[in-house]
C-alpha positions in Angstrom: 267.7 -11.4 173.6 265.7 -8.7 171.9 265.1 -7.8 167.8 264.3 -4.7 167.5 261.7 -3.2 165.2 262.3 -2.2 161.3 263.1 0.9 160.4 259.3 2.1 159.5 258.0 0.8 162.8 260.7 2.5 165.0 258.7 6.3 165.1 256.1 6.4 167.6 253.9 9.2 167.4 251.3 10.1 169.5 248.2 8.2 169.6 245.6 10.4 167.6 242.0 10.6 168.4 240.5 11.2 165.0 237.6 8.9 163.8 240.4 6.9 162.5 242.3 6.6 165.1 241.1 6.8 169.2 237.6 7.1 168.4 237.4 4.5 165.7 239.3 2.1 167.8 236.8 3.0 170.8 234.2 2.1 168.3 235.6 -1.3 167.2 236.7 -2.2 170.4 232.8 -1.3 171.9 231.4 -4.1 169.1 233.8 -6.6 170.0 232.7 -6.7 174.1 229.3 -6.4 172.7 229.5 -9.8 171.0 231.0 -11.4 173.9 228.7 -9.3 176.9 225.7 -10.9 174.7 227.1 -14.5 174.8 227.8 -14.7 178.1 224.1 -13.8 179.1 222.3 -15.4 176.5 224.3 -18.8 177.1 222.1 -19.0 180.4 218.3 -18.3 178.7 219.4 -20.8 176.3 220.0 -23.5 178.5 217.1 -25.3 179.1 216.1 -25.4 174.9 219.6 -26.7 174.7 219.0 -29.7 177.7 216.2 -30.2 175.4 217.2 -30.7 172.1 220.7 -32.4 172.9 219.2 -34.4 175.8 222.0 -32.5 178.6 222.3 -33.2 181.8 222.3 -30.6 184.6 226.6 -31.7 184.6 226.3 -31.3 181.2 224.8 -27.7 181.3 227.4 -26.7 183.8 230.7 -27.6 181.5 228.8 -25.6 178.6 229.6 -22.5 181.1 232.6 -23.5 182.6 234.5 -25.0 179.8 234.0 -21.5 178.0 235.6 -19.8 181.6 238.4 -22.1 181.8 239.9 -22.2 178.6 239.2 -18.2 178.7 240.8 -18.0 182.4 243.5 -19.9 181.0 244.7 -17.8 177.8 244.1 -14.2 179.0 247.7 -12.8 179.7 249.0 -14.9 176.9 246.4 -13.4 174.3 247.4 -10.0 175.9 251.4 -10.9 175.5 250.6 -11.9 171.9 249.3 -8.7 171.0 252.1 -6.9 172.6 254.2 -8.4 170.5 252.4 -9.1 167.0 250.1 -6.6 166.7 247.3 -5.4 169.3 244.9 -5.3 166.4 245.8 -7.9 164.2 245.4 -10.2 167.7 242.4 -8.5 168.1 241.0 -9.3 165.0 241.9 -12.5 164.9 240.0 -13.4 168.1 237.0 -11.9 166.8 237.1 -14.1 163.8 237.5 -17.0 165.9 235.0 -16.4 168.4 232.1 -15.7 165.5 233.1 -18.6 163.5 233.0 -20.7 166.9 229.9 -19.5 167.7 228.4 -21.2 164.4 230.3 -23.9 165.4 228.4 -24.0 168.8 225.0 -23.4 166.6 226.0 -26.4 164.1 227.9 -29.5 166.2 224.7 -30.8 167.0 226.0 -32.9 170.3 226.5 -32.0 173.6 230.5 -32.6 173.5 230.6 -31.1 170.3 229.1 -27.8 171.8 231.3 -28.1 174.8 234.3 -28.4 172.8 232.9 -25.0 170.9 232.8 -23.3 174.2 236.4 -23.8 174.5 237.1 -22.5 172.0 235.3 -19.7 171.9 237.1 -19.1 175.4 240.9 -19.2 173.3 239.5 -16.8 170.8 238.1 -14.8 173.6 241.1 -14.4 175.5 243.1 -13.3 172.4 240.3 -10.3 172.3 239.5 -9.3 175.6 242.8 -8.3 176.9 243.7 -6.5 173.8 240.5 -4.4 173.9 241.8 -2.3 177.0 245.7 -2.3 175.4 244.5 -0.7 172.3 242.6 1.8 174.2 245.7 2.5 176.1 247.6 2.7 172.9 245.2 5.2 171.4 243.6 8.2 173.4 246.2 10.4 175.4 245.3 10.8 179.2 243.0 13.3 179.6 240.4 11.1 177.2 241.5 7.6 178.5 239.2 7.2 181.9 236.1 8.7 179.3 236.9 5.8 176.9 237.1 3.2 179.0 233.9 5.0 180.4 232.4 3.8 177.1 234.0 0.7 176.7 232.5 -0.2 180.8 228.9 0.7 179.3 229.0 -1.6 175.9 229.8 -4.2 178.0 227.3 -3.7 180.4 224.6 -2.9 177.6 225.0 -6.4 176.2 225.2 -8.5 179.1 221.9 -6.4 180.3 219.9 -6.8 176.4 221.6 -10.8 176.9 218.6 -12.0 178.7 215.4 -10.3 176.8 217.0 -10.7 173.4 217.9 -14.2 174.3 214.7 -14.8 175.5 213.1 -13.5 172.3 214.9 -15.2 170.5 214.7 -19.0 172.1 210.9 -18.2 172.1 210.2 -17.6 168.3 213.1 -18.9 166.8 216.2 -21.5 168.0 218.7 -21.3 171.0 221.0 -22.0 167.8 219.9 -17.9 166.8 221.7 -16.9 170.3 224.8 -18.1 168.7 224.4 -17.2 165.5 224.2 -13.7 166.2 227.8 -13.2 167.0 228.1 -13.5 163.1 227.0 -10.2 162.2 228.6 -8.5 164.9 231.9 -10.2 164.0 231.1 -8.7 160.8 230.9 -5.3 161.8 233.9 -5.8 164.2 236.1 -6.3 162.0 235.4 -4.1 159.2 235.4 -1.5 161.5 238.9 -2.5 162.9 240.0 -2.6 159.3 239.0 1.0 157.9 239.6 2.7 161.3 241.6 0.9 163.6 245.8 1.7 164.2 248.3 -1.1 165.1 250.3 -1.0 167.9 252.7 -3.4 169.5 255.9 -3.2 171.8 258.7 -1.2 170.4 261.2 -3.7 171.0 259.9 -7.3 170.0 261.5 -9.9 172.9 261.5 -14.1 173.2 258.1 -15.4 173.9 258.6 -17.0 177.6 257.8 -20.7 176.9 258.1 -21.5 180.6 256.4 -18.9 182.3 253.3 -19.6 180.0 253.3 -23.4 180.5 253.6 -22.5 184.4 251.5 -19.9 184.5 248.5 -21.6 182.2 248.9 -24.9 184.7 248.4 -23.0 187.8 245.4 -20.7 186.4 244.0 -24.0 185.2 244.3 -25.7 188.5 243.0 -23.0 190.3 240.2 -22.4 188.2 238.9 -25.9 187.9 239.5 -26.7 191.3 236.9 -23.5 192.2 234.6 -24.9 189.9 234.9 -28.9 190.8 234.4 -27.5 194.2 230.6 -26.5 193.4 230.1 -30.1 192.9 232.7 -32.0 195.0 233.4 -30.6 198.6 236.5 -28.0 199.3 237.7 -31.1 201.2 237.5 -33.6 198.5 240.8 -35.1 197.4 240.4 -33.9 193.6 239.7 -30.5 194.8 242.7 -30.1 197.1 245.2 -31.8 194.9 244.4 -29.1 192.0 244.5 -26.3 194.9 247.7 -27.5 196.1 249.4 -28.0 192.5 247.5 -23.8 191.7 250.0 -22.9 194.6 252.9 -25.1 193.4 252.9 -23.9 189.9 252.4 -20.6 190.9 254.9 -20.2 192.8 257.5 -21.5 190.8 255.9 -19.4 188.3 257.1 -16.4 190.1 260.4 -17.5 190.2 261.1 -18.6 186.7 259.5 -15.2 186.0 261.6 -13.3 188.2 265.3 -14.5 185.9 263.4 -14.0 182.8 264.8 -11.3 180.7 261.4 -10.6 178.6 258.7 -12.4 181.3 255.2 -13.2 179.9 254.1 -11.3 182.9 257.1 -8.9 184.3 257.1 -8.9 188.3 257.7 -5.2 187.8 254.3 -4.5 187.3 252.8 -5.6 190.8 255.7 -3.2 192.6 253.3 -0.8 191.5 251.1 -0.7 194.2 248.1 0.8 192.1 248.2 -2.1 189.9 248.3 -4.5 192.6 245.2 -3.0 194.6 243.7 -2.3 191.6 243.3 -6.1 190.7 242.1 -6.7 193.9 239.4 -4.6 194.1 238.5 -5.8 191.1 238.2 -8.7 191.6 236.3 -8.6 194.8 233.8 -6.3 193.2 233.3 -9.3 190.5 233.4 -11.9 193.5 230.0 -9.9 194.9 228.5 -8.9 191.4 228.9 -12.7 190.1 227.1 -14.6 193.2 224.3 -11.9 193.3 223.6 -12.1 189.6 223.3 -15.9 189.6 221.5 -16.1 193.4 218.9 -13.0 192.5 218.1 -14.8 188.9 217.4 -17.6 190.9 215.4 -16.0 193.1 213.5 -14.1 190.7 212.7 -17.3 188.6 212.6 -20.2 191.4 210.8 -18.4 194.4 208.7 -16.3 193.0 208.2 -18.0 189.8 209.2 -15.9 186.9 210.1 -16.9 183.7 214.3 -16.0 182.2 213.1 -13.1 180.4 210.8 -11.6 183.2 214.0 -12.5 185.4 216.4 -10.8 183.2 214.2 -7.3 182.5 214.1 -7.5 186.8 217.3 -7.4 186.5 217.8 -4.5 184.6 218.0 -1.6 187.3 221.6 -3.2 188.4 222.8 -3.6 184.6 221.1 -0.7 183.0 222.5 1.8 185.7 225.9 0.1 185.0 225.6 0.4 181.5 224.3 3.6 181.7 226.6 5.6 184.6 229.8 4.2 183.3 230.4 7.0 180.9 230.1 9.2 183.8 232.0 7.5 185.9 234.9 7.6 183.6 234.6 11.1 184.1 234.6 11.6 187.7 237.7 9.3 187.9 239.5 11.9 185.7 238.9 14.6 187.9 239.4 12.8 191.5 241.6 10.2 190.6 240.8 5.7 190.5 241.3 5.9 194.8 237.9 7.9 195.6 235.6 6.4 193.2 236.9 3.1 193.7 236.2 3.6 197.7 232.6 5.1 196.9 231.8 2.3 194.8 232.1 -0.8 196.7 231.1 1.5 200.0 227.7 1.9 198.1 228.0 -1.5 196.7 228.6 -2.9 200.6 225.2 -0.7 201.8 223.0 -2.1 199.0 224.0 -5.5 199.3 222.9 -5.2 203.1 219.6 -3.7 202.1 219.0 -6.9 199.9 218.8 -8.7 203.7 215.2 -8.2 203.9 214.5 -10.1 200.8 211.4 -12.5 201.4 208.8 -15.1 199.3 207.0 -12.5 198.1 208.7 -9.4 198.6 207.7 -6.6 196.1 210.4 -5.6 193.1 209.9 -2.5 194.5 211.6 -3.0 197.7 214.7 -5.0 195.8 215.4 -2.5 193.5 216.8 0.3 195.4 219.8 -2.1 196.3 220.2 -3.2 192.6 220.6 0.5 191.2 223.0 0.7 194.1 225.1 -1.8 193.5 224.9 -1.1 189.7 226.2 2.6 189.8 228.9 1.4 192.4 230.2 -1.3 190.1 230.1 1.5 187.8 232.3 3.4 189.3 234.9 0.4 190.5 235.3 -1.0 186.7 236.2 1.8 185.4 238.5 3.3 187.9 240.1 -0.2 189.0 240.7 -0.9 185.0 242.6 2.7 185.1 244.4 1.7 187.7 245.7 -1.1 186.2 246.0 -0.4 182.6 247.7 3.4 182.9 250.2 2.4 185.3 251.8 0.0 183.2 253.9 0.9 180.5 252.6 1.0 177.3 254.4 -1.9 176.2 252.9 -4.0 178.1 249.6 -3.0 177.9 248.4 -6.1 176.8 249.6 -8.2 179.4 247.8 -5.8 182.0 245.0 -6.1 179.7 245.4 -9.9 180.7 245.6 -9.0 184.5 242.8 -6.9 184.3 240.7 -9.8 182.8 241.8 -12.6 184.8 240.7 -10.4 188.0 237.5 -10.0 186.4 237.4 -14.0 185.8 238.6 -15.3 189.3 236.1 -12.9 190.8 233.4 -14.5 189.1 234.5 -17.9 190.0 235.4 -17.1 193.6 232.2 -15.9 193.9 229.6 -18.5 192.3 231.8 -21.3 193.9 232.5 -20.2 196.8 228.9 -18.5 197.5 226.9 -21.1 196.1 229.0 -23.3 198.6 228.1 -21.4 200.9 224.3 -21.1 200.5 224.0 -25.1 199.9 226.1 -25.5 203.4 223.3 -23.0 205.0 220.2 -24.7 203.5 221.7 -28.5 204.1 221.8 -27.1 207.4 218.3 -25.7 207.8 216.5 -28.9 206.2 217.2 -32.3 207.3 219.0 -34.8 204.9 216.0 -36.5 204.0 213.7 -33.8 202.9 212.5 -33.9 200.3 213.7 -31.0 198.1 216.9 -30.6 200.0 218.7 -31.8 197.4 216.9 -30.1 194.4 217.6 -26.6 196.6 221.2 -27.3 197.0 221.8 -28.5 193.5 219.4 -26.1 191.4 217.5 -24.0 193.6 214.2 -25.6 192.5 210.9 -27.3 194.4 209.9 -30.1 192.7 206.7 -30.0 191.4 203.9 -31.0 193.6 205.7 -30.4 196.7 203.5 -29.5 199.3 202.7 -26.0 200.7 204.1 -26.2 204.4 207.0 -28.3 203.0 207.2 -25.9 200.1 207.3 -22.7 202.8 209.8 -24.8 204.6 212.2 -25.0 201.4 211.7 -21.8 200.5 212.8 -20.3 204.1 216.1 -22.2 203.8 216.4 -21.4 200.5 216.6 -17.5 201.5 218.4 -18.1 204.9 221.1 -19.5 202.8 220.4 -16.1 200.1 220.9 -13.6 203.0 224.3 -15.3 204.4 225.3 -15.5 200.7 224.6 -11.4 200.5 226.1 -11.1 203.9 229.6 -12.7 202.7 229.6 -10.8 199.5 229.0 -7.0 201.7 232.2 -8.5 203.6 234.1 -8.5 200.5 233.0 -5.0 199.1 234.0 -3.7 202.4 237.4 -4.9 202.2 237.5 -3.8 199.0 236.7 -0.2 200.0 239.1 -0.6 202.8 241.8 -0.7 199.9 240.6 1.6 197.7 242.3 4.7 199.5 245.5 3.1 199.1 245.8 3.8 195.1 247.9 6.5 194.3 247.5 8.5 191.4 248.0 7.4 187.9 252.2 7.5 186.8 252.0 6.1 183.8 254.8 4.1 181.9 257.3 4.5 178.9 256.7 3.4 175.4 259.6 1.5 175.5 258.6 -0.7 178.5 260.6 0.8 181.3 259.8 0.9 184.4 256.4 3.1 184.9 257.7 6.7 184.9 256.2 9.8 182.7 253.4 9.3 181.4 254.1 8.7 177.8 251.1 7.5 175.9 251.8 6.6 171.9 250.7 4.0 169.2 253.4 2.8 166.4 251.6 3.2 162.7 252.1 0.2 160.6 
């Protein structure tokens, strides 16, 4: 059963691209990635001030992470459902608020649990904003200015998650890890008095039954997928707990697909993976996040463990890959508008497959110099992939349901990075378990952290180290596999075909925003 929409909201116009309208929504939308780009790299610097002043443990610092991904994993295609159907802004909004006022709630708990429990929440009020980001973009700019938005929108994100590490740095240093947090405040601020004055609303034209089912099914089975990845990067893919949760992903997942398939309004309509552009476009997607992920956790260990580097001097060495992301993506929106998502999206992981190779001859004491030719490679090919994979995906499903591929598009993004740190860090512990006996001495503080203890010896120390990168380069080697296969798809997209304001099937390419 559907209601359809009063009288006032039934006229949809098109999407205007004014200062209050596309560009002001570009604008808003920009801050709110901003604040959550600079929490997700600043969570990282902050660490060890937070292990401490609470007293963490290392298990501890890992759920401070991966409580914030699984409850966000967990909630992305319902938050992008919810703003189809109440109001892409007000949803919007909404997370914003949430996310700032958890953030001080992270800054204030005081406990370990208590900050943990923050990050969860912060990961709900995430997953109500990130999806929603990309729908109101869709809503607002007609095609011809969509790619160069999202362009923009690629680069904010990619600005803050490369400033993360320096101003976190900064400010750990002279003020209190607390101060990483509490920066989301004024940001939030800005956010949503921006979304206020110059943001539209837009939602589905025809409001439908919230599917109960498909969202307990579908939150069970990314939950189970999810922490099964991550209790895999302590427990073995073999373990019992780790195959029970894979097991009951496939189980609920699977009858998720079937529930979803007699649903008259689906939380996530089948309809939109017949689209074979929206399908591939996920996957390359997240395959290019499976390889960025493990090489921005493996390289910062690198930088800071091998060759002894402190987080901030690790995170400015990092700044040829992020910068050139942040900094190309505007471009890149552009060349997918003239050659379509299929050619950049090839290029992009093609170059992002060659400069992971070169990263092969990293050694002890190899020269920046040397690295960073592969990071501005696999920065600008990124570049290119994000924006034209998010295209892919977002303009080829009706406008509608632009929140729930919003959703898609983030949960691709999310499994991509947990896929790759768990199954590459399994893979470089296997190698360098392998390479030292089980009694070294630092075997297991290279598996576990990628550290030498202190005092270690220099031959042993040499020894560690040449296991450590033995298990680097086969980490590197496994993530230029999966670019490739991503660029092996990439010439399968077709060309963008758009979808009807009504949620039909994907047909002309109708692009409009309802004015509240």
């Amino acid at each position: 059963m559907t209601e359809g929409p009063p009288a006032s909201e039934s006229l949809v116009t098109p999407a205007p691209t004014s200062m209050t309208g596309g560009w002001g929504t570009l604008v808003t939308v920009a801050l709110g990635v901003v604040m959550v780009g600079l929490d997700g790299t600043v969570v990282s610097v902050a660490n060890p001030a937070i292990q401490r002043d609470l007293h963490a443990s290392l298990a501890d610092l890992q759920w401070i992470t991966n409580a914030y991904l699984l409850s966000l994993a967990v909630t992305l295609v319902p938050g992008g459902k919810l703003g189809d159907r109440y109001g892409r802004r007000l949803v919007f909004l909404i997370g914003v608020i949430g996310f700032a006022l958890s953030s001080l709630g992270v800054a204030v708990v005081g406990s370990v649990s208590g900050v943990i429990a923050m990050r969860s929440v912060q990961g709900v009020f995430g997953a109500l904003l990130l999806p929603n980001t990309v729908a109101l973009l869709r809503a607002a700019f007609p095609e011809e200015e969509l790619n160069r938005a999202v362009g923009i929108w690629s680069s904010s994100s990619a600005a803050a998650i490369a400033g993360g590490p320096v101003i976190g740095g900064l400010l750990v240093e002279n003020v209190d890890w607390q101060s990483v947090f509490l920066i989301n405040l004024p940001v939030g601020v800005a956010t949503v008095a921006c979304g206020l004055l110059v943001m539209p609303e837009s939602r589905e034209s025809v409001r439908q039954r919230f599917d109960i089912p498909g969202l307990v099914l579908l939150a069970g089975g990314v939950f189970c997928l999810v922490y099964g990845l991550i209790r895999s990067e302590t427990s073995s893919w073999t373990a019992p707990v780790t195959l029970v949760l894979m097991v009951g992903a496939a189980v609920l997942m699977v009858a998720f697909v079937m529930v979803e398939r007699r649903q008259p309004a689906p939380l996530l309509p089948m309809h939109l993976f017949a689209s074979r552009s929206v399908s591939l476009g996920a996957v390359t997607l997240l395959l290019n996040f499976f390889a960025l992920f493990g090489v921005l956790f493996f390289v910062s260990l690198y930088f800071q463990n091998v060759q002894h580097l402190d987080a901030v001097q690790g995170g400015v060495r990092l700044l040829p890959l992020i910068g050139v992301f942040s900094i190309t993506s505007p471009y890149a929106g552009r060349v997918t508008s003239r050659f379509g998502a299929a050619l950049p999206i090839t290029a992009g992981l093609a170059l992002c497959t060659a400069s992971l190779l070169s990263l092969l001859t990293v050694s002890v004491h190899a020269s920046f110099w040397t690295i960073c030719p592969g990071l501005i490679g696999i920065g600008l090919g990124i570049s290119l992939v994000v924006v034209a994979s998010t295209e892919a995906i977002i303009a080829n499903a009706p406008v509608d349901e632009a929140g729930v591929a919003g959703g898609l598009q983030g949960i691709a993004v999310q499994l991509g990075g947990v896929l790759g740190s768990s199954i590459l860090g399994t893979i470089l512990a296997a190698r360098v378990s392998s390479a030292l006996p089980p009694s070294f001495p630092v075997a297991r503080q290279l598996v576990e952290q990628g550290i030498v203890p202190a005092g270690t010896s220099p031959a042993t120390t040499a020894v560690a180290y040449h296991a450590f990168l033995s298990g680097l380069r086969l980490a590197l080697l496994v993530a230029a596999a999966a670019t490739f296969a991503g660029a092996l798809c990439g010439p399968w997209i077709g060309a963008t075909s758009g979808g009807d304001s009504d949620g039909s099937a994907p047909g002309t390419r109708d692009r409009a925003v309802v004015h509240i």
